[in-house]
N, CA, C and O atoms as a MOPAC input file, in Angstrom:
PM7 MOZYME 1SCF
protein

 N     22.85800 1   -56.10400 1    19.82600 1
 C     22.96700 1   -54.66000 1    19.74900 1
 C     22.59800 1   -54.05900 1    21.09800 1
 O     21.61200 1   -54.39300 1    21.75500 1
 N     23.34100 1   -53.29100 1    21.38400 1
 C     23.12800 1   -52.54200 1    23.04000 1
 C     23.19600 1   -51.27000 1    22.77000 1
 O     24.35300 1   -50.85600 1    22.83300 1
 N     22.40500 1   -50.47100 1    22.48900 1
 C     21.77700 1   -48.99200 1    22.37000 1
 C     22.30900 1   -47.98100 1    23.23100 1
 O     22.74900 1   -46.87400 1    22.92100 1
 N     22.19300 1   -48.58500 1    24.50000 1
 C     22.73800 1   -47.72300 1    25.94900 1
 C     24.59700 1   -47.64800 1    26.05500 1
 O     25.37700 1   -46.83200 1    26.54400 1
 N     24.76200 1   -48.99900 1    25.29700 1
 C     26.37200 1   -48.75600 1    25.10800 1
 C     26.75900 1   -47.78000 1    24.23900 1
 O     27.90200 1   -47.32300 1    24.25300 1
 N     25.85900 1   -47.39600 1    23.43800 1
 C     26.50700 1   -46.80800 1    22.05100 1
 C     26.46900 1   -44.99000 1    22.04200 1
 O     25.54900 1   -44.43800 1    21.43900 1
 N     27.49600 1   -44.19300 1    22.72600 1
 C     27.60700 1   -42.94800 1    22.64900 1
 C     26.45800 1   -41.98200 1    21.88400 1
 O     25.73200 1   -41.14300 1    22.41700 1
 N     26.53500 1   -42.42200 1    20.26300 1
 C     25.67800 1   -41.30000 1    19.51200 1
 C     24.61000 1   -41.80200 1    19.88000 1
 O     23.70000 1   -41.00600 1    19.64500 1
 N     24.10500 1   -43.09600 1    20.52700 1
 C     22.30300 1   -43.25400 1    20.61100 1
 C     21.89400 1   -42.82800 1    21.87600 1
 O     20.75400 1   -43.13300 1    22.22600 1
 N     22.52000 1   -42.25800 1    22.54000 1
 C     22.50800 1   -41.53500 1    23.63100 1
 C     22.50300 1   -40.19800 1    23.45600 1
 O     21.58900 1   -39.50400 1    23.90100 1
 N     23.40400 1   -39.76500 1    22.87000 1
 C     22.89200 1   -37.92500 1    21.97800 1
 C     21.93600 1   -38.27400 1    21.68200 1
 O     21.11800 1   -38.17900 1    22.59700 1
 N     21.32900 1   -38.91200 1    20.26100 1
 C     20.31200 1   -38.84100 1    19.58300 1
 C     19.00000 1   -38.56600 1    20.58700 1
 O     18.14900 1   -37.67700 1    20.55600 1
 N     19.24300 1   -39.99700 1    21.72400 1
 C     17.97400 1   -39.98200 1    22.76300 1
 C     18.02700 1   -38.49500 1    23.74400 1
 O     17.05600 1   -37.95100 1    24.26800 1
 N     19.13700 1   -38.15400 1    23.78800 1
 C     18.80400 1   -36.69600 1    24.78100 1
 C     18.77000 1   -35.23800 1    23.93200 1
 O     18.45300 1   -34.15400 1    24.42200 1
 N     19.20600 1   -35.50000 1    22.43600 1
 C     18.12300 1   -34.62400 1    21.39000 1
 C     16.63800 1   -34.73500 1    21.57200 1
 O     15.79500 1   -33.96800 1    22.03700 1
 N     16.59400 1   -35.87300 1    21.08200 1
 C     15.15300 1   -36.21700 1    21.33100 1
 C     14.40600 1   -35.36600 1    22.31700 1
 O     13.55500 1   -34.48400 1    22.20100 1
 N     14.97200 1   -35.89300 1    23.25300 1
 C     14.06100 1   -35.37500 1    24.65900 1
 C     14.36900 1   -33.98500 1    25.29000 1
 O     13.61100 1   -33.62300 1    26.19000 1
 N     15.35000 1   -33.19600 1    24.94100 1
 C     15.46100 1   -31.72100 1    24.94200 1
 C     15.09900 1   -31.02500 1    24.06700 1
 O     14.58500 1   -29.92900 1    24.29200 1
 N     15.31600 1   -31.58700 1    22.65700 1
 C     15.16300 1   -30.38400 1    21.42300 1
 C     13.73200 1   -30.69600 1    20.93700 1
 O     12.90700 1   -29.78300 1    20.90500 1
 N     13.33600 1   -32.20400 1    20.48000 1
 C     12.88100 1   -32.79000 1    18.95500 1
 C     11.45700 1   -32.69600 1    19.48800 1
 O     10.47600 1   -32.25600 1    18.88700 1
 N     11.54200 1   -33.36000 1    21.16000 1
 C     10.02800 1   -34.09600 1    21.16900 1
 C      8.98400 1   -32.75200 1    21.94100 1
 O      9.14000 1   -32.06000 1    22.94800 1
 N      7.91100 1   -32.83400 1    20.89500 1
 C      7.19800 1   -31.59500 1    21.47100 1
 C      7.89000 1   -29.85800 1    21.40900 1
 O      7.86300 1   -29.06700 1    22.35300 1
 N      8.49200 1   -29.58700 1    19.98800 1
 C      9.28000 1   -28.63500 1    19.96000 1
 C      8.27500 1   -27.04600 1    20.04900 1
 O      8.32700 1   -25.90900 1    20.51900 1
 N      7.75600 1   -27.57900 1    19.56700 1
 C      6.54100 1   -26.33400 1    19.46700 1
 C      7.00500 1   -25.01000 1    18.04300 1
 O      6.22600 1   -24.08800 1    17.80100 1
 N      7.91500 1   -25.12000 1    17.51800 1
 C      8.43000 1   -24.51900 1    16.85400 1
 C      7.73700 1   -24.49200 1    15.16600 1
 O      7.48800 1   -25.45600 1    14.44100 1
 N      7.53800 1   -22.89500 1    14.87500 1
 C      6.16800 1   -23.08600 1    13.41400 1
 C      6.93900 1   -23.30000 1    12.03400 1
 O      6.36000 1   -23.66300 1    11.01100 1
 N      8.81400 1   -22.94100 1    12.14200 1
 C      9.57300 1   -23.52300 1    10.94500 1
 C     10.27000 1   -24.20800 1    11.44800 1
 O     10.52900 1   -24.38300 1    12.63900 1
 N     10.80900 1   -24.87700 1    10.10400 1
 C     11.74300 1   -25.78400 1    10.27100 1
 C     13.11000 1   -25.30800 1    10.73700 1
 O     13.71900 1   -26.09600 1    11.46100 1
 N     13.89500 1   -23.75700 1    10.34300 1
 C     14.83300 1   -23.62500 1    10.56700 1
 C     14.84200 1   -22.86800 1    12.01600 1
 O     15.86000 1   -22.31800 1    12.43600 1
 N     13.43600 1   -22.89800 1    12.83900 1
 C     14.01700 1   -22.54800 1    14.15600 1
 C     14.16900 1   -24.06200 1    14.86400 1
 O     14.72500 1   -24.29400 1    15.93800 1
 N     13.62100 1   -24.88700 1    14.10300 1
 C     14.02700 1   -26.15300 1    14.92900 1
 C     15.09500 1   -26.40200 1    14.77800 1
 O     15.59900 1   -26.57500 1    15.88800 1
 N     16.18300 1   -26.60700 1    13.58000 1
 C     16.97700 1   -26.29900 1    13.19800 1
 C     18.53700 1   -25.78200 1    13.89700 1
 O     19.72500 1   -26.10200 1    13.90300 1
 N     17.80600 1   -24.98900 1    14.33100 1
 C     18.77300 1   -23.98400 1    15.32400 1
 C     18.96600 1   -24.35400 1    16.34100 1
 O     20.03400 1   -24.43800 1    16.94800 1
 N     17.63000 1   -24.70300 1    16.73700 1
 C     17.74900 1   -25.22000 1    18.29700 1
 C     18.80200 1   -26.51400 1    18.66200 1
 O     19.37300 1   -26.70300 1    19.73500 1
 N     18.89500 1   -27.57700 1    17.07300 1
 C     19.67700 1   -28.76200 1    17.31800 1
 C     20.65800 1   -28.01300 1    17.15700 1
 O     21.09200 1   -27.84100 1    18.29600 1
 N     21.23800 1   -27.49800 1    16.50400 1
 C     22.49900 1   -26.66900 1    16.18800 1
 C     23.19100 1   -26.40900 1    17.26800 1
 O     24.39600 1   -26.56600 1    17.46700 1
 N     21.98400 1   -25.81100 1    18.28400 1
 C     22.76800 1   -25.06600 1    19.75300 1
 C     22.85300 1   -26.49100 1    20.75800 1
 O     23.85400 1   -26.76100 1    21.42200 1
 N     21.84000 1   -27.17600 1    20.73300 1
 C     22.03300 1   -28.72300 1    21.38400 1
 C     23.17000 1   -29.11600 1    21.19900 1
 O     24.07200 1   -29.13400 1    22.03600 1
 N     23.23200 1   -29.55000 1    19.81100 1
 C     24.81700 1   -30.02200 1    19.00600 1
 C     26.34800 1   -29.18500 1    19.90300 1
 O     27.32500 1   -29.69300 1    20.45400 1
 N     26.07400 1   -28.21900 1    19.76600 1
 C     27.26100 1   -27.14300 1    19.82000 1
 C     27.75500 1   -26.84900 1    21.31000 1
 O     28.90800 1   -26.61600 1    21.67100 1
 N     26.54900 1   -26.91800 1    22.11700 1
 C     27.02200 1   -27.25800 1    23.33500 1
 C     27.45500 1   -28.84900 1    23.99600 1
 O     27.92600 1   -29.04300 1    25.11600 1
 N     27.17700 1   -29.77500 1    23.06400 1
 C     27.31600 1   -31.25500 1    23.52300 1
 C     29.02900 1   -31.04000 1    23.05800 1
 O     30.01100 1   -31.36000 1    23.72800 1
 N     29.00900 1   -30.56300 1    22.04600 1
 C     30.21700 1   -29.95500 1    21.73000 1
 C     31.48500 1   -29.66300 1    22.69000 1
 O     32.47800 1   -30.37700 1    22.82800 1
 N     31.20700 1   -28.47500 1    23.29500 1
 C     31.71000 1   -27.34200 1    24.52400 1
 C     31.97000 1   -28.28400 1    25.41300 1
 O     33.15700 1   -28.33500 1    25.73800 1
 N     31.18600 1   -29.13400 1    25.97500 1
 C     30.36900 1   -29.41000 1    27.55300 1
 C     31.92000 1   -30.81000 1    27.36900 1
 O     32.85900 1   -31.04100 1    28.13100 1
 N     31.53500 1   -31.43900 1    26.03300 1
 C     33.26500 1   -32.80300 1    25.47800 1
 C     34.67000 1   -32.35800 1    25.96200 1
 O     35.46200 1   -32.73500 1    26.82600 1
 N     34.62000 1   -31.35000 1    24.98100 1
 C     35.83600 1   -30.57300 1    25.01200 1
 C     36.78700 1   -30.39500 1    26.22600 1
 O     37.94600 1   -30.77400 1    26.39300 1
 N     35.72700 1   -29.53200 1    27.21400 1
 C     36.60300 1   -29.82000 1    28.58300 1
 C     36.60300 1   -31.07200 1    29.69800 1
 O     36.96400 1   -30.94800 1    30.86800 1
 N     36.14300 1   -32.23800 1    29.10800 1
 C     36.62900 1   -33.17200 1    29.60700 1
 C     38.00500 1   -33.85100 1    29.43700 1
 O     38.28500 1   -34.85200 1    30.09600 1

């Protein structure tokens, strides 16, 4: 298994480390949001490639 080959474990790891780790956030649905906008721009950012 090679982790670094694998596209989504590479999102997951740069969720992680932008959104998840140390969010500081007091509900769940502003954390929530925040993956949403992570998500949505990983989204955008595909698209015009």
């Amino acid at each position: 298994y090679s982790p670094w080959l694998n596209k989504i474990e590479r999102l997951w790891q740069s969720l992680h480390e932008t959104v998840t780790r140390n969010h500081g956030c007091q509900y769940m649905w502003q954390l929530l949001e925040k993956v949403k906008t992570f998500l949505n721009s990983c989204l955008y950012r595909n698209s015009r490639e």
